[in-house]
N, CA, C and O of each residue as an XYZ file, in Angstrom:
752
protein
N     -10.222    -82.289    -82.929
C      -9.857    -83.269    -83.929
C      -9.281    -84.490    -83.222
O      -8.584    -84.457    -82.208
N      -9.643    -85.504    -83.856
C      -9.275    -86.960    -82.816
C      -7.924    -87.929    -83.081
O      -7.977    -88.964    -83.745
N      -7.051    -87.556    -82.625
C      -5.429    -87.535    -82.768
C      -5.118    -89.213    -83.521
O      -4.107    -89.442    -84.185
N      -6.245    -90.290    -83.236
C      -5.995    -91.200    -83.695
C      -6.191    -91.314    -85.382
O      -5.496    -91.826    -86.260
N      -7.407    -90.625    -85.395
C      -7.833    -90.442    -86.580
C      -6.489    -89.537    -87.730
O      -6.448    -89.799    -88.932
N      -5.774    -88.787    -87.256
C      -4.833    -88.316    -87.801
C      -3.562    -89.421    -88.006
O      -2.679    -89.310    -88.857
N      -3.661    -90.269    -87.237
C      -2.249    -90.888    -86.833
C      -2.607    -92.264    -88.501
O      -1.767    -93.011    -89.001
N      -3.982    -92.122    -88.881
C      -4.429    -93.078    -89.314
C      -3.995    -93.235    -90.974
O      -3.978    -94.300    -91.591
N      -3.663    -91.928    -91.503
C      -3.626    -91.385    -92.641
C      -5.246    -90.994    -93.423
O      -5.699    -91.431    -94.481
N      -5.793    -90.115    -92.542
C      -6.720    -89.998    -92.963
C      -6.533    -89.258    -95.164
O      -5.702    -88.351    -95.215
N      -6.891    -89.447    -95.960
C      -7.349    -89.229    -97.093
C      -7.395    -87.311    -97.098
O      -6.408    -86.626    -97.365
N      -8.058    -87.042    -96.925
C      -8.390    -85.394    -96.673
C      -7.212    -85.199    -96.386
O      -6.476    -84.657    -97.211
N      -6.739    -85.598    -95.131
C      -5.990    -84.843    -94.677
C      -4.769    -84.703    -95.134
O      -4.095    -83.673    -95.158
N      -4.369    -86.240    -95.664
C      -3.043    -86.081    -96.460
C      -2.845    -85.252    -97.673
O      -1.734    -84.834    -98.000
N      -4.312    -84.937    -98.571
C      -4.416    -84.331    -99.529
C      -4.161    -82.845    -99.044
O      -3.280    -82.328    -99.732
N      -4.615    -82.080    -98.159
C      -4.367    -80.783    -97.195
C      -3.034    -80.664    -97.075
O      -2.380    -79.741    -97.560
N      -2.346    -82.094    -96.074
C      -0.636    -81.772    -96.249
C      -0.003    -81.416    -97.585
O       0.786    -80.504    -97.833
N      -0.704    -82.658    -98.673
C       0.028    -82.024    -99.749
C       0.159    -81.034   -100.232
O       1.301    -80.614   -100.420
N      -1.178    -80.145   -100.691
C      -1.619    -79.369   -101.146
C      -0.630    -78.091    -99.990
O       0.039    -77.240   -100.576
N      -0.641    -78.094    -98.843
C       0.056    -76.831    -98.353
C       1.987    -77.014    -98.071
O       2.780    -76.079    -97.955
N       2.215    -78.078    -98.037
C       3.619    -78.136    -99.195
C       4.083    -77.883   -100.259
O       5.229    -77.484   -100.470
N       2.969    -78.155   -101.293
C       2.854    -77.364   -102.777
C       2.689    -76.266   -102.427
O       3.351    -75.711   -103.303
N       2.229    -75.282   -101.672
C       1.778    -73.794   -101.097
C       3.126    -73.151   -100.503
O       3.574    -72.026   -100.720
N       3.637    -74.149    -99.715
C       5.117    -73.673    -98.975
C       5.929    -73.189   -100.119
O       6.350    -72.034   -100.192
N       6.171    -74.272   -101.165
C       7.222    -74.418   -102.382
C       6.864    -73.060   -102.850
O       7.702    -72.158   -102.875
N       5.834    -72.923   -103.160
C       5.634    -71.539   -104.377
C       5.866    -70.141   -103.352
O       6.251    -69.062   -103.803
N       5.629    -70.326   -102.241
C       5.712    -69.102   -100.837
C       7.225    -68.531   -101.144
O       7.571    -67.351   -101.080
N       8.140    -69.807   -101.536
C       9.640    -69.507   -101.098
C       9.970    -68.727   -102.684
O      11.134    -68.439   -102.962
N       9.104    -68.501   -103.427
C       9.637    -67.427   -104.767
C       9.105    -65.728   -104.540
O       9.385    -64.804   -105.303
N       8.253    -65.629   -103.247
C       7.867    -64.473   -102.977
C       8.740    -63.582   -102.371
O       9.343    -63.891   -101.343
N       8.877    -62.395   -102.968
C       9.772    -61.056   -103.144
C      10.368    -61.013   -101.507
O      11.579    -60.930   -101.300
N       9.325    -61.083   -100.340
C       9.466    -60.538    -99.247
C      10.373    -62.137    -98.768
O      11.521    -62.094    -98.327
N       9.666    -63.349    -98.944
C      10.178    -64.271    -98.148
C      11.904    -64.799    -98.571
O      12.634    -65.602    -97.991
N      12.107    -64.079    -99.644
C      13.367    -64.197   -100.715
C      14.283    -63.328    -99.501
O      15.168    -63.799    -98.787
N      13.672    -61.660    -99.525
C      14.587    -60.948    -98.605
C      14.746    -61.357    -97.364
O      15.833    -61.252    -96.796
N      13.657    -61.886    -96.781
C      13.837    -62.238    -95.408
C      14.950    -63.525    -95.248
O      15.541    -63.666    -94.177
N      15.164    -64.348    -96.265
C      15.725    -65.162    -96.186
C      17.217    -65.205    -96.024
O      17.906    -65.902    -95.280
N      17.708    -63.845    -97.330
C      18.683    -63.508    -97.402
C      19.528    -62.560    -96.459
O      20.697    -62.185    -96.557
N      18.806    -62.363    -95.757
C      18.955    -61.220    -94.885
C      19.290    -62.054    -92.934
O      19.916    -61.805    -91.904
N      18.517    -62.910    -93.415
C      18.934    -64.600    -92.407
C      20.223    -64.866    -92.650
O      20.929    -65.049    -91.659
N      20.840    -64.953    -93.983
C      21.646    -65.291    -94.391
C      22.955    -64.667    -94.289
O      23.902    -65.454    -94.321
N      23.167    -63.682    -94.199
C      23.831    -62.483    -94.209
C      23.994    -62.303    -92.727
O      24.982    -61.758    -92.234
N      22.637    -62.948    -91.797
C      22.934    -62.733    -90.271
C      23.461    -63.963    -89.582
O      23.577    -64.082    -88.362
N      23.707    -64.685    -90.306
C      24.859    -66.002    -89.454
C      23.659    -67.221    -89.868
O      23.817    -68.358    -90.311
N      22.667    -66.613    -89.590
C      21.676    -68.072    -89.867
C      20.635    -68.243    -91.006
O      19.486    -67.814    -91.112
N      21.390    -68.996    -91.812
C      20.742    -69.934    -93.188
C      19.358    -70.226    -93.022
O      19.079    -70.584    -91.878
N      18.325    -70.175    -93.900
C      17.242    -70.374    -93.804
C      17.061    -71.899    -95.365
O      16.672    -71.699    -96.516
N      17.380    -72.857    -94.924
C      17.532    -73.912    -95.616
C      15.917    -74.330    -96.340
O      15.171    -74.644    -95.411
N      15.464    -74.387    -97.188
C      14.097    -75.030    -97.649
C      13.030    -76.254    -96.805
O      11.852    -76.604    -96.872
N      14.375    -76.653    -95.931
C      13.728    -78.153    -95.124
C      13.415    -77.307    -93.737
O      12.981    -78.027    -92.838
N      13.546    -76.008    -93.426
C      13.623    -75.138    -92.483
C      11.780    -74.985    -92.244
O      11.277    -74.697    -91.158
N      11.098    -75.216    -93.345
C       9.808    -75.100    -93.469
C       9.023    -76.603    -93.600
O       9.521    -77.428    -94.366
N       7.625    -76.995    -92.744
C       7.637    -77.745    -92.795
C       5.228    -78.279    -92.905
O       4.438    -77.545    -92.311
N       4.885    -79.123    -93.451
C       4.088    -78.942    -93.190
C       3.324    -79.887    -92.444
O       3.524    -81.100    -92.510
N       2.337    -79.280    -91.643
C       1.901    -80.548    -90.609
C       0.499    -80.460    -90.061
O      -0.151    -79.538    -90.555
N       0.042    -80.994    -89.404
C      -1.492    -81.515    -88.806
C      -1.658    -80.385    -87.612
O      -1.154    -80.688    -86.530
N      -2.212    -79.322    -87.700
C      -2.500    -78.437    -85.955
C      -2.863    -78.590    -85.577
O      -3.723    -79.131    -86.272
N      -3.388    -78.691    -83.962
C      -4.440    -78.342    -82.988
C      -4.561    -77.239    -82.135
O      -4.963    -77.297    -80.973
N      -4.199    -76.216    -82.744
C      -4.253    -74.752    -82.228
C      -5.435    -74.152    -83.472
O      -6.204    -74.711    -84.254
N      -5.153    -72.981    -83.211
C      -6.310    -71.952    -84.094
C      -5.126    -71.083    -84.851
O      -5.364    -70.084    -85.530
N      -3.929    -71.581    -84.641
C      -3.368    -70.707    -85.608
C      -2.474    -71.472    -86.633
O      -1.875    -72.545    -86.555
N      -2.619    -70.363    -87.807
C      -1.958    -71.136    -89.317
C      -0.454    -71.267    -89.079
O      -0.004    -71.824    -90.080
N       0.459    -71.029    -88.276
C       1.716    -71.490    -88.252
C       2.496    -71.266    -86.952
O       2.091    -70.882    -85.855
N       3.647    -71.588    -87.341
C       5.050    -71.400    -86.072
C       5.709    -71.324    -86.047
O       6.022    -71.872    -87.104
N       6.636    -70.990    -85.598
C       8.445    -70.460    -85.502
C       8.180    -71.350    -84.086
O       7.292    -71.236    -83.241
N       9.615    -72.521    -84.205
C      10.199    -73.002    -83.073
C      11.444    -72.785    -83.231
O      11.979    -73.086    -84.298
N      12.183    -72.193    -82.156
C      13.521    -72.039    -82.457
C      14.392    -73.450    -82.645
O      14.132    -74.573    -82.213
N      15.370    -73.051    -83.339
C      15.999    -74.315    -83.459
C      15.376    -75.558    -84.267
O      15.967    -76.634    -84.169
N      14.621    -75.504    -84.784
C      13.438    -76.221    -85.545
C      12.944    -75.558    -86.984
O      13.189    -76.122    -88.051
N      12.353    -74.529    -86.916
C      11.741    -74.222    -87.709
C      10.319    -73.521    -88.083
O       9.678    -73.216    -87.077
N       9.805    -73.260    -89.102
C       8.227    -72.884    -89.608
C       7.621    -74.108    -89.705
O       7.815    -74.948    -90.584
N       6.981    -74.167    -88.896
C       5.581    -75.468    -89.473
C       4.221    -74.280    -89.529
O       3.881    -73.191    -89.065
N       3.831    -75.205    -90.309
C       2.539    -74.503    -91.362
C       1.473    -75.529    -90.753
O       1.687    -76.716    -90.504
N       0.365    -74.875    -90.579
C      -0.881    -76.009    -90.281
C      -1.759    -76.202    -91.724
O      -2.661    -75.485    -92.157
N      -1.275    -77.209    -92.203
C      -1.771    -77.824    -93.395
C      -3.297    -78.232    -93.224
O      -3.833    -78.433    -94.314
N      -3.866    -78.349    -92.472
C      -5.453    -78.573    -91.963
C      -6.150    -77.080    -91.829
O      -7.329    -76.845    -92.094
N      -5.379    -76.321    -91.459
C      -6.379    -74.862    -91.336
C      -6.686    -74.905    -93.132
O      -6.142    -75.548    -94.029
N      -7.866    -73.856    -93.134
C      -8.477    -73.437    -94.533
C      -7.451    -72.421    -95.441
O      -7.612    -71.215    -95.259
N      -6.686    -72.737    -96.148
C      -5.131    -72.393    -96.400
C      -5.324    -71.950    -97.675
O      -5.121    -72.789    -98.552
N      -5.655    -70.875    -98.011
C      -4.872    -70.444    -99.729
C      -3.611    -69.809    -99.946
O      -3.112    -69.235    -98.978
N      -2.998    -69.805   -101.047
C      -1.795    -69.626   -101.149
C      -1.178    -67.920   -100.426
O      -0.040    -67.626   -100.060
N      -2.348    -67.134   -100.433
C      -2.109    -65.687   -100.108
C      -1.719    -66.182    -98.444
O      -0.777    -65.638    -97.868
N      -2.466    -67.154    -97.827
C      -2.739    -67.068    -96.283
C      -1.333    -67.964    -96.350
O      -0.516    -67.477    -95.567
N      -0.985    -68.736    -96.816
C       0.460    -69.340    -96.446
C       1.373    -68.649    -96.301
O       2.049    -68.553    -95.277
N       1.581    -67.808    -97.775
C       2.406    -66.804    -97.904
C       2.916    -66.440    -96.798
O       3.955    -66.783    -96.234
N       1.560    -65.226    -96.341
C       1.335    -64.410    -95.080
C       2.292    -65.801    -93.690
O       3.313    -65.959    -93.020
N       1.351    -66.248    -93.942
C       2.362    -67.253    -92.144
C       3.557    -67.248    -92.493
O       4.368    -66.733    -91.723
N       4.072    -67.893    -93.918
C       6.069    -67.760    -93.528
C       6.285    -66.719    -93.571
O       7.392    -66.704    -93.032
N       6.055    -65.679    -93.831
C       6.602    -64.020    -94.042
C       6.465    -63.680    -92.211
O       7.284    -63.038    -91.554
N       5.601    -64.119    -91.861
C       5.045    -63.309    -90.195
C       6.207    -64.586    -89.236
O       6.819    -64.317    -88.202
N       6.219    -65.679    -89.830
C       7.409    -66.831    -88.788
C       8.527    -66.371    -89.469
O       9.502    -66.727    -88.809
N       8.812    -65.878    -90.267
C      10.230    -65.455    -90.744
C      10.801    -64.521    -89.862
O      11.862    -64.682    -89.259
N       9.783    -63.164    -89.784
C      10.232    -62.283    -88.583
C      10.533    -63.027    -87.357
O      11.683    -62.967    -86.922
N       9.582    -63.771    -86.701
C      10.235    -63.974    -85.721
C      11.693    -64.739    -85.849
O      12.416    -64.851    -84.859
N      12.022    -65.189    -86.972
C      12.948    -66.275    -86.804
C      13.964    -65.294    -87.073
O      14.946    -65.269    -86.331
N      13.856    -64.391    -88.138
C      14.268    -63.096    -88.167
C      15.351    -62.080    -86.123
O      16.379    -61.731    -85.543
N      14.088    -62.191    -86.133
C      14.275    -62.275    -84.242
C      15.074    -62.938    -83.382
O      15.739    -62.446    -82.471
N      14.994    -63.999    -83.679
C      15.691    -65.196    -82.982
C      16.959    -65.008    -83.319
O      17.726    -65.235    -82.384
N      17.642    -64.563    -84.655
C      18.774    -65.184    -85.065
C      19.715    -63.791    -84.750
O      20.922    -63.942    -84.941
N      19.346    -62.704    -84.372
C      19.247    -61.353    -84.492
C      19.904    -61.110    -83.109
O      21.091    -60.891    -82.865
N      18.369    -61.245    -81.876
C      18.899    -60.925    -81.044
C      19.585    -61.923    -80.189
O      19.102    -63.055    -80.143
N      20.743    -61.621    -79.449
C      21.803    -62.227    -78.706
C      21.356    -62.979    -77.660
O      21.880    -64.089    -77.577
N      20.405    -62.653    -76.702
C      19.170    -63.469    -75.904
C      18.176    -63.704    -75.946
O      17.516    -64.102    -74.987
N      17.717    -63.505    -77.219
C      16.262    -63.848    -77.110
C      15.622    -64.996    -76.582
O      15.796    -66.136    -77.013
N      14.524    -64.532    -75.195
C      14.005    -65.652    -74.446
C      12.310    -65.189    -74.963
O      11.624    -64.168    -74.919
N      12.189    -66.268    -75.337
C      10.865    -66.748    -75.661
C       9.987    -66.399    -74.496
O       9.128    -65.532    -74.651
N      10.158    -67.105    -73.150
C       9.350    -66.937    -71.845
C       9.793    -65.831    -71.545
O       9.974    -66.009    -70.340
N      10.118    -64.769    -71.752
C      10.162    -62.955    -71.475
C       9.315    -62.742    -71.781
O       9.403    -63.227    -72.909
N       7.900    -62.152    -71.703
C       6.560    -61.844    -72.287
C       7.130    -60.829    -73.450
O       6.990    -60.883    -74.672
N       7.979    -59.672    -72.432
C       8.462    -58.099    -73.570
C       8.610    -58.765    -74.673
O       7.958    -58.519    -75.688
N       9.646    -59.845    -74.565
C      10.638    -60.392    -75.706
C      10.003    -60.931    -77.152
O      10.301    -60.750    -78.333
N       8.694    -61.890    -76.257
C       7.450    -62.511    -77.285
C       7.032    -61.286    -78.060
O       7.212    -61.037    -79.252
N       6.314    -60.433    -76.938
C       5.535    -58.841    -77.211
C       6.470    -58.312    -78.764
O       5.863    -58.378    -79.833
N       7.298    -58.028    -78.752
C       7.955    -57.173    -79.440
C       8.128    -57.544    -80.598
O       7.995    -56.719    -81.502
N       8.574    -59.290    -80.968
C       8.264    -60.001    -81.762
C       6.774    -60.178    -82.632
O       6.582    -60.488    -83.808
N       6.311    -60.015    -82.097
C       4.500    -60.461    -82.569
C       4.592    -58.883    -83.197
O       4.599    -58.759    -84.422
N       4.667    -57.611    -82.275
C       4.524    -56.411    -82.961
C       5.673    -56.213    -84.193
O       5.569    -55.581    -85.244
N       6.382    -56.704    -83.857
C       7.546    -56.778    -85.701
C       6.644    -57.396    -86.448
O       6.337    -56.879    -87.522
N       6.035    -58.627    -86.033
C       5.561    -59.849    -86.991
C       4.661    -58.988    -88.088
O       4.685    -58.857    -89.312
N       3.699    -58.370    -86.791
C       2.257    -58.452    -87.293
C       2.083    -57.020    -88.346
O       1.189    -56.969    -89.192
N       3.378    -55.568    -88.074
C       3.551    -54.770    -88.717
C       3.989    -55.194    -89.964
O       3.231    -54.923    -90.895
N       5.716    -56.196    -90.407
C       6.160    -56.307    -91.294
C       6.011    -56.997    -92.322
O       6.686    -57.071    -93.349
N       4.784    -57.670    -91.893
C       4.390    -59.079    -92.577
C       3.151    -58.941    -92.936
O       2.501    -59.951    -93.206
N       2.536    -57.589    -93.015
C       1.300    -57.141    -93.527
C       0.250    -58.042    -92.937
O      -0.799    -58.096    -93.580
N       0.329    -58.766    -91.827
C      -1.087    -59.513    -91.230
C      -2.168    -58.619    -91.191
O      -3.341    -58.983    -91.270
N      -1.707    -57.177    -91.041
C      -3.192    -56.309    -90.648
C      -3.536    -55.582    -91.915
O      -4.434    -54.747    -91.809
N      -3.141    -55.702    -92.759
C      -3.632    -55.081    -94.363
C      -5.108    -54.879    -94.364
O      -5.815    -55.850    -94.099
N      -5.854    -53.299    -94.733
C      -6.677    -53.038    -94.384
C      -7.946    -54.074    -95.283
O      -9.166    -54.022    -95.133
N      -7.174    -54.947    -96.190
C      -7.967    -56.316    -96.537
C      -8.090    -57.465    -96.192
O      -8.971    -58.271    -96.491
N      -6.973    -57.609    -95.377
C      -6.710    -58.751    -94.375
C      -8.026    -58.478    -93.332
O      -9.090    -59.097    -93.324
N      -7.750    -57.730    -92.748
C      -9.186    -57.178    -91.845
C     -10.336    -57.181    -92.457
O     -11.021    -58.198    -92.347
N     -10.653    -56.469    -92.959
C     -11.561    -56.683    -93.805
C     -12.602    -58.160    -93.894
O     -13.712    -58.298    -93.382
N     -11.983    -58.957    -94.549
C     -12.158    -60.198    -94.604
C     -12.104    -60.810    -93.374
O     -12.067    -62.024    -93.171
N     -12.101    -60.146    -92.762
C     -11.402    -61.349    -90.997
C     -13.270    -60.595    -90.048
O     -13.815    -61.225    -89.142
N     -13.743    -59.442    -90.520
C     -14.847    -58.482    -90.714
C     -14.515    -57.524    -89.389
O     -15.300    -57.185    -88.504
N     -13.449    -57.277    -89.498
C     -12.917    -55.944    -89.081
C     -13.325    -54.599    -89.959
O     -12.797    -54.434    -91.059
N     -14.181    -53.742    -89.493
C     -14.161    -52.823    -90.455
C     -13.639    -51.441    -90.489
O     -14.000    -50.547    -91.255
N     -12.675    -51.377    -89.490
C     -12.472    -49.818    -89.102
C     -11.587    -49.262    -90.444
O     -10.951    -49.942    -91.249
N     -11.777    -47.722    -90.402
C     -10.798    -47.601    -91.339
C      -9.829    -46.798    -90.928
O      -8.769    -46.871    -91.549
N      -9.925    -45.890    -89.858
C      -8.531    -45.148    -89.163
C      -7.870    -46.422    -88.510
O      -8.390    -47.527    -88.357
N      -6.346    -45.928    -88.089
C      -6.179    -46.739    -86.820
C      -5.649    -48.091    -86.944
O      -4.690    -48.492    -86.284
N      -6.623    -49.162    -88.256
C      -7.078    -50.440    -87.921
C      -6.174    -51.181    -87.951
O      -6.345    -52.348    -87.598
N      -4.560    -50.588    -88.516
C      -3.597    -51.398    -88.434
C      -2.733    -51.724    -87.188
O      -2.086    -52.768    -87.111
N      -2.758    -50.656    -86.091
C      -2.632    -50.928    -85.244
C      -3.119    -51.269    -84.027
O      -2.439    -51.471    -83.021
N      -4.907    -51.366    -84.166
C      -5.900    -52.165    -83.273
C      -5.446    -53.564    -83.677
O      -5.006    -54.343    -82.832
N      -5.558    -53.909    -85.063
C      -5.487    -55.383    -85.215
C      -4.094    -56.038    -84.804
O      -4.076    -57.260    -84.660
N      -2.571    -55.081    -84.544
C      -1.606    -55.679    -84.212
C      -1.705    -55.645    -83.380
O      -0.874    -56.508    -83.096
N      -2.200    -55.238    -82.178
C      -2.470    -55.256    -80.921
C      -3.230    -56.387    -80.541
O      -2.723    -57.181    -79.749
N      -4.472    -56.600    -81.025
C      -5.334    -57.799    -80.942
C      -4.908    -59.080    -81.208
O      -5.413    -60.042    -80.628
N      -3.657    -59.241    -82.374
C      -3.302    -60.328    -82.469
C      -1.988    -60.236    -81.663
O      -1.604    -61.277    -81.129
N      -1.338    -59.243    -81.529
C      -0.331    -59.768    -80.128
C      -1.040    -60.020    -78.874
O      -0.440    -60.496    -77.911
N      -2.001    -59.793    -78.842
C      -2.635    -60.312    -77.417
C      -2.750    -61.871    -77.555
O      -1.876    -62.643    -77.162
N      -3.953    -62.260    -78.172
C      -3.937    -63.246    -78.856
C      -2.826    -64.437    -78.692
O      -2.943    -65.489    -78.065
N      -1.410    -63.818    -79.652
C      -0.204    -64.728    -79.098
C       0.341    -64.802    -77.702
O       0.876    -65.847    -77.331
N       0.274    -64.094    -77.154
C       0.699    -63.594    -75.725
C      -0.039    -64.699    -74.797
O       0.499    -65.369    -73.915
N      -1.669    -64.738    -75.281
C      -2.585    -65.677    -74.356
C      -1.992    -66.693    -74.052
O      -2.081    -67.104    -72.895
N      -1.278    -67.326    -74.939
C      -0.818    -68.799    -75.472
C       0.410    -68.865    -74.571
O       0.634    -69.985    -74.112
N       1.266    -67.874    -74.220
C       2.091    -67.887    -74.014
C       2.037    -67.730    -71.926
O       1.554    -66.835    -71.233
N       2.966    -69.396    -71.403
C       2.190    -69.359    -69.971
C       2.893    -67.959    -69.154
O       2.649    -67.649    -67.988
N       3.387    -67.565    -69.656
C       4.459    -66.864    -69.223
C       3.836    -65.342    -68.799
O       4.035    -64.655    -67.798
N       3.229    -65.181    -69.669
C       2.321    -64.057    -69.523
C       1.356    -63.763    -69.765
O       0.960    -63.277    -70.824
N       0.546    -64.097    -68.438
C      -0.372    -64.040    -67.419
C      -0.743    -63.457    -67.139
O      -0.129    -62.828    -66.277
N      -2.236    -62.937    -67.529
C      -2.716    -61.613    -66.428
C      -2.603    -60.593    -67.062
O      -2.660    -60.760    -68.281
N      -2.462    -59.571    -66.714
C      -2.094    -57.753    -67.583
C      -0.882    -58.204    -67.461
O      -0.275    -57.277    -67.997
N       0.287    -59.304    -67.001
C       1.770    -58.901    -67.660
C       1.507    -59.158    -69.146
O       2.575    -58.911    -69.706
N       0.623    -59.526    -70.030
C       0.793    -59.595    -71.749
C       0.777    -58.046    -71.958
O       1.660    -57.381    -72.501
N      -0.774    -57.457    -71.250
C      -0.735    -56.200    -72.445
C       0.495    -55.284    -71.631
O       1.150    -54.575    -72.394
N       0.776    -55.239    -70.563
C       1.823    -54.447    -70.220
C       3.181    -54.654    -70.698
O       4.036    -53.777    -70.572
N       3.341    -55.433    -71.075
C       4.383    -55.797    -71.838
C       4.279    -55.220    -73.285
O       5.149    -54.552    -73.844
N       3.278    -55.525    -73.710
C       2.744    -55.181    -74.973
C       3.141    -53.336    -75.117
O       3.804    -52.752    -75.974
N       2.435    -52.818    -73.922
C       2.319    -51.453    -73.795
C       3.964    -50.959    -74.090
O       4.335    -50.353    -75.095
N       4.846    -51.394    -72.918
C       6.062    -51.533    -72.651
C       7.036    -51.300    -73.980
O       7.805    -50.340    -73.939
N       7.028    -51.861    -74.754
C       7.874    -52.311    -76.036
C       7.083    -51.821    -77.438
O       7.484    -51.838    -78.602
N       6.007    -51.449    -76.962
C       5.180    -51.061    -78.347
C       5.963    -50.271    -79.391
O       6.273    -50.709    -80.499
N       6.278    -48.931    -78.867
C       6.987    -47.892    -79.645
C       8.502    -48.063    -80.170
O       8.953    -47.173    -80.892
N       9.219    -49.052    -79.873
C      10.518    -49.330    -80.015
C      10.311    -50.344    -81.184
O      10.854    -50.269    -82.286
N       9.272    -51.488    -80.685
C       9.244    -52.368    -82.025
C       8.716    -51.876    -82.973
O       9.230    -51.906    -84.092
N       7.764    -51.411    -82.756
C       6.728    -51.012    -83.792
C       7.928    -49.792    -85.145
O       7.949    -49.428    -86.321
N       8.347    -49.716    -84.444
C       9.414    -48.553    -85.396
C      10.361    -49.076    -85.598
O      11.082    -48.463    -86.386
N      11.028    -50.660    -84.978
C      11.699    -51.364    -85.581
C      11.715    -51.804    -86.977
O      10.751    -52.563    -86.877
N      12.075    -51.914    -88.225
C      11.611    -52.292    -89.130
C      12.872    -52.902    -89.768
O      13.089    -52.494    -90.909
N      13.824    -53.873    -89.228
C      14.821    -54.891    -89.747
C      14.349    -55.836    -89.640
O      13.883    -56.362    -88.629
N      14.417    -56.298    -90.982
C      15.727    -56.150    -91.998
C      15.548    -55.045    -93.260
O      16.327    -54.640    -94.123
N      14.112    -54.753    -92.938
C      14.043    -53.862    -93.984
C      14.366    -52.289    -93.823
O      14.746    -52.054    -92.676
N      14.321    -51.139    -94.652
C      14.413    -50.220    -94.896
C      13.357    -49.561    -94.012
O      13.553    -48.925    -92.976
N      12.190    -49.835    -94.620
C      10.830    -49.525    -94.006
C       9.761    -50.610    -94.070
O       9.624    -51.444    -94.964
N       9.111    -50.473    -93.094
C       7.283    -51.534    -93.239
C       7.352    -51.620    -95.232
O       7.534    -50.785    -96.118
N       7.070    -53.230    -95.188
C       6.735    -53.294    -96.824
C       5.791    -53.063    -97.197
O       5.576    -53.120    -98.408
């Protein structure tokens, strides 16, 4: 996408921002993003409405957790309200993460690793319809092939880990996060 052309106010695109700001707004009445919020709240760090934000991507993925910043949403990806949802619920965990643990370093691969496997368990990214649609078709298993695949995935991105340190890391922390399930009770 040609960065000038964005800088320009392209028409489409502003209609996309709007439209997934209107998407953010209605995200923040959903059951899960309510608890996650409150549960932020309860852990020292406020999850304020301006905490979410929407904007222009050039990655392949629908959102982000920056610490100290916030959720930005990629208002240009192909966005329905279910797929927004899904991104603040999956950046909540991590932010969830962030506010939680006492060091959390981003450039620790484990640290990323463990995060993405909270994300991608608690935030239903791998719902055997989520897959489905993505044309994943397995039916044993598939929830934890696909959290695996998409923590790899994030891991790629990440310069830090390089090489087999992603999936070993991945390997590393699997069973601890994966059975992590705060703030909740259990996987929703």
């Amino acid at each position: 996408m040609d960065l000038d052309k964005l800088r320009r106010g392209d028409a489409a695109l502003d209609k996309c921002l709007k439209d997934c700001e209107r998407m953010i707004q209605k995200s923040l009445n959903n059951p899960l993003v309510k608890t996650l919020r409150e549960r932020m709240e309860k852990a020292g760090c406020p999850v304020k409405d301006n905490f979410f934000k929407a904007t222009i991507c050039l990655n392949s993925y629908g959102g982000v957790f920056t610490p100290g910043k916030g959720i930005t949403v990629c208002g240009n990806k192909k966005q329905n309200q279910d797929n927004v949802t899904q991104v603040i619920i999956h950046e909540l965990i991590h932010a969830f993460d962030d506010c939680r643990v006492a060091n959390m370093d981003w450039t620790n691969c484990a640290h990323h690793a463990c995060s993405e496997i909270r994300a991608g368990h608690l935030s239903g990214d791998c719902h055997y319809k989520r897959e489905l649609l993505r044309g994943f078709l397995r039916i044993k298993g598939h929830e934890q092939e696909c959290i695996k695949r998409r923590v790899m995935k994030s891991l790629a991105a990440n310069p830090f880990c390089a090489g087999s340190t992603a999936k070993d890391s991945m390997d590393a922390v699997w069973n601890t996060c994966y059975n992590d399930t705060a703030p909740f009770d259990k996987a929703p």
